[in-house]
C-alpha positions in Angstrom: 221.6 71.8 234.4 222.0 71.0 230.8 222.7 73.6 228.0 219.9 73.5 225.0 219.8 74.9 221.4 216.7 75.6 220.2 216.8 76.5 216.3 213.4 77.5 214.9 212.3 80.4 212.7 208.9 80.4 214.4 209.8 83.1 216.8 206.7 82.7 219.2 207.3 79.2 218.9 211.1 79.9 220.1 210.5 81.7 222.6 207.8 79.7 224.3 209.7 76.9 224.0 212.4 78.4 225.5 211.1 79.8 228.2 209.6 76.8 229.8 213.3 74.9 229.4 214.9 77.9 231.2 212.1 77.8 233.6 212.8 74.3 234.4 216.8 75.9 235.1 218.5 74.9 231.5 221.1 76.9 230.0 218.8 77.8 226.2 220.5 79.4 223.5 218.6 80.3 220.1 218.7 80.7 216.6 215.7 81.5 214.1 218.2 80.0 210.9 220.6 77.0 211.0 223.6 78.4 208.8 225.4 79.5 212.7 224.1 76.1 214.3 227.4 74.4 213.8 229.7 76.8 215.4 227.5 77.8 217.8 227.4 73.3 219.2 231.2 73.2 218.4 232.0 76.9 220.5 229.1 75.9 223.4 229.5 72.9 224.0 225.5 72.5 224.2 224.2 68.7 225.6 221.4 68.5 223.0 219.5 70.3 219.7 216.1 70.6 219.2 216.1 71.6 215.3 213.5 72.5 213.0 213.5 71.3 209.8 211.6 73.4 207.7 213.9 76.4 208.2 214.7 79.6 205.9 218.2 79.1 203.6 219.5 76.1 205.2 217.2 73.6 206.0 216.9 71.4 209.2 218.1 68.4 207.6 221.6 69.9 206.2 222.0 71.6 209.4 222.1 67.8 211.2 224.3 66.4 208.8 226.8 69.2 209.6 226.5 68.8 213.3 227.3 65.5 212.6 230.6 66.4 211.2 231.8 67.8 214.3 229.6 66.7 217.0 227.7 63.8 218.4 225.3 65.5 220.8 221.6 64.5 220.5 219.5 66.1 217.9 215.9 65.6 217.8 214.1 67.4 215.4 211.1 69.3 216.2 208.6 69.9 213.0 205.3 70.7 211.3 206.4 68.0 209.0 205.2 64.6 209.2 205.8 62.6 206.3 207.4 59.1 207.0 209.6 60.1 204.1 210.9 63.1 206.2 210.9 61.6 209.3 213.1 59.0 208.0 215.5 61.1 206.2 216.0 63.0 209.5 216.5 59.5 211.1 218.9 58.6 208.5 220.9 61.8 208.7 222.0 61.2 212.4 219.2 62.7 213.9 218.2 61.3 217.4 214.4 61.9 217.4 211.6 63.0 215.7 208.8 65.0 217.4 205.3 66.4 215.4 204.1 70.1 215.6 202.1 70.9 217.9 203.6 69.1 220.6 203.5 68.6 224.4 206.3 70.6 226.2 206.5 67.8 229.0 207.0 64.9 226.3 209.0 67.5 225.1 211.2 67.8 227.9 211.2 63.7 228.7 212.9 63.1 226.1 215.5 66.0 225.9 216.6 64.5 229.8 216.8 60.7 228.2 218.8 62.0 225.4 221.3 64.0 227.6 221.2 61.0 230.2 222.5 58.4 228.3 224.9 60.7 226.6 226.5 61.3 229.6 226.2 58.5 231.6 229.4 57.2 232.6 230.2 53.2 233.6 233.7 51.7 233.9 234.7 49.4 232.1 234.1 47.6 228.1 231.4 44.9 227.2 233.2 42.3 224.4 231.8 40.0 221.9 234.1 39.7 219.8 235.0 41.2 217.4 233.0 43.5 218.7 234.4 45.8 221.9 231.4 48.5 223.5 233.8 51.5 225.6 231.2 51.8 228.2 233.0 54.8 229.5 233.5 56.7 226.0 230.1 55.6 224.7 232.3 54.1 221.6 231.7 50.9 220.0 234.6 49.1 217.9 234.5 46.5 215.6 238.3 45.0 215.0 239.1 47.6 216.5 238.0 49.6 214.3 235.4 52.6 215.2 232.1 52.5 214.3 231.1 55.9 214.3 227.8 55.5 216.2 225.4 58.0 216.8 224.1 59.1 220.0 220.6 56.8 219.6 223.0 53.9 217.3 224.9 53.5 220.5 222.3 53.3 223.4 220.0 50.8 221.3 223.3 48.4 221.0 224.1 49.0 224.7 220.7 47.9 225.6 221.2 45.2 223.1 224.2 43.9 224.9 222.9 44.6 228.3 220.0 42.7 228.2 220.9 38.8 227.3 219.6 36.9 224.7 216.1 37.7 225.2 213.4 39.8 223.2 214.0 43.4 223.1 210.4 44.8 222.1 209.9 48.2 220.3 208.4 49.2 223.6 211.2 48.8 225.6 213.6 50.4 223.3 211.5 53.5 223.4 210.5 53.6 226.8 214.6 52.9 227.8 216.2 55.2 224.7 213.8 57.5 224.4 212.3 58.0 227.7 208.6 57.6 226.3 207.1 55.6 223.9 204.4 55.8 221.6 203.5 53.1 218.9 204.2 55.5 216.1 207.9 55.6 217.5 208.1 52.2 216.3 209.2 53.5 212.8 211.7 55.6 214.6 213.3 52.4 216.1 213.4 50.3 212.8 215.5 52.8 211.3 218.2 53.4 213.7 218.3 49.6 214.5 218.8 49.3 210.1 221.7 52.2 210.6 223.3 50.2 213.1 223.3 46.9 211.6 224.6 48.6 208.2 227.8 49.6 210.7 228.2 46.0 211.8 227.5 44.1 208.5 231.5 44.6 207.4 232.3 42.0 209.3 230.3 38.5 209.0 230.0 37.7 212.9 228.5 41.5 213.7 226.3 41.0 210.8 224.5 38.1 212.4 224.4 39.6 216.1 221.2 41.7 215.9 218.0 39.2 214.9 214.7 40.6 213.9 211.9 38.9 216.0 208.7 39.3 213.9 206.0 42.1 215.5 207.6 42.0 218.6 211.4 43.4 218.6 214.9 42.2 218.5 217.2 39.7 219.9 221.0 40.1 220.6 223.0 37.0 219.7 226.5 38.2 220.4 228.8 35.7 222.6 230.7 37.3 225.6 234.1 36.3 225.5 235.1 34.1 227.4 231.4 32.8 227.5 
C-alpha cells in the first residue's frame, strides 16, 4: 500500500488522521513541525504529503517549496486556512491540492489514491506535438527537448490535455479525472495549475498557443500530433 506523511502540529488531529490511513493498510509516518519534512520524503521515499500550513517555526508553505527542491511527490495541503490568497500561494508553490479544516476523511482519502495513481501510473511509450514531447513512462514533459519541470498536478492536467482531442475539457472533468472528486470551489484550484503550466510552455511561440481558454466552461488542447 502506499507510504503517507502526515505533518501537522495538531496532535489529535495527527493522530486521528493517521489512524484511519493505517487502518485502511498505508504505511503513515508523522511530524508535528516541517523543519525534518524534507529529509524525512528524500530518506522514505513516501508516495504523497498531506501538509499543514499553519505550522510552528517553519510554515507549511516553505516546507512545499523545499520538497520541491528534491522531490516531486504529491503534496496537498490540509488547513484551517481558507483565504483564496493562501490557497493560491500553496497552488503556486507546487502544491498538488488544497483541502479546508474540518474535512471529510473519505474525500480525504479519494484524493490521496488519485494523487499517488497518476503518479505512478506507468504507459509505454511518448505523445508528440511538436515541439513538444510528453514521456508517458517518466511522467516528464519536454519542450525542445528541453525539461519542463512539471509538477505532479502540471503534468496530469497536460496529459489529459493531450489525451483527449481537440474537444472541451470542462473544470469538471479535470477535477473529477486529476483530482479524483470535484467540487465547484476546486475550480480555482484548476485555473491556477492550468496558469503554471502554460507559464512553462509560453517560451516557445507554438506551446504558447496550445492550451485555449473556453469561456465558463474549460479548456481546449490545440496541439498537432506529428505526423498528423
Amino acid at each position: 500500500m502506499y507510504k503517507l506523511l502526515i505533518v501537522d502540529d495538531d496532535r489529535e488531529m495527527l493522530e486521528i488522521t493517521a489512524a484511519g490511513f493505517r487502518g485502511k493498510g498505508y504505511t503513515v509516518g508523522v511530524l508535528e513541525s516541517g523543519e525534518k519534512a524534507p529529509a524525512f520524503v528524500r530518506k522514505n521515499s513516501v508516495d504523497c504529503v498531506i501538509l499543514d500550513v499553519m505550522l510552528p517555526g517553519v510554515d507549511g508553505f516553505e516546507v512545499c517549496r523545499r520538497i520541491r527542491e528534491i522531490s516531486d511527490v504529491p503534496v496537498i495541503f490540509l488547513t484551517g486556512r481558507i483565504s483564496e490568497e493562501d490557497k493560491v500561494s500553496g497552488l503556486l508553490l507546487g502544491a498538488d491540492d488544497y483541502i479546508e479544516k474540518p474535512f471529510s476523511f473519505r474525500e480525504l482519502d479519494a484524493r490521496v489514491q488519485a494523487a499517488v495513481r497518476r503518479m505512478q501510473a506507468t504507459v509505454p511509450g511518448k505523445l508528440i506535438f511538436p515541439p513538444l514531447e510528453i514521456d508517458i513512462e517518466s511522467h516528464r514533459a519536454l519542450c525542445g527537448g528541453e525539461d519542463l519541470l512539471l509538477t505532479t498536478r502540471e503534468y496530469d492536467i497536460l496529459y489529459l490535455f493531450a489525451t483527449s482531442g481537440n474537444g472541451v475539457v470542462t473544470y469538471e472533468d479535470i477535477g473529477r479525472r486529476v483530482w479524483g472528486v470535484y467540487k465547484e470551489q476546486d475550480r480555482r484550484s484548476v485555473m491556477v495549475i492550468v496558469s503554471r503550466l502554460r507559464k512553462k510552455l509560453e517560451d516557445n511561440p507554438v506551446t504558447a498557443r496550445m492550451i485555449e481558454t473556453v469561456w465558463s466552461e474549460g479548456y481546449r488542447f490545440t496541439g498537432k500530433k506529428a505526423g498528423s
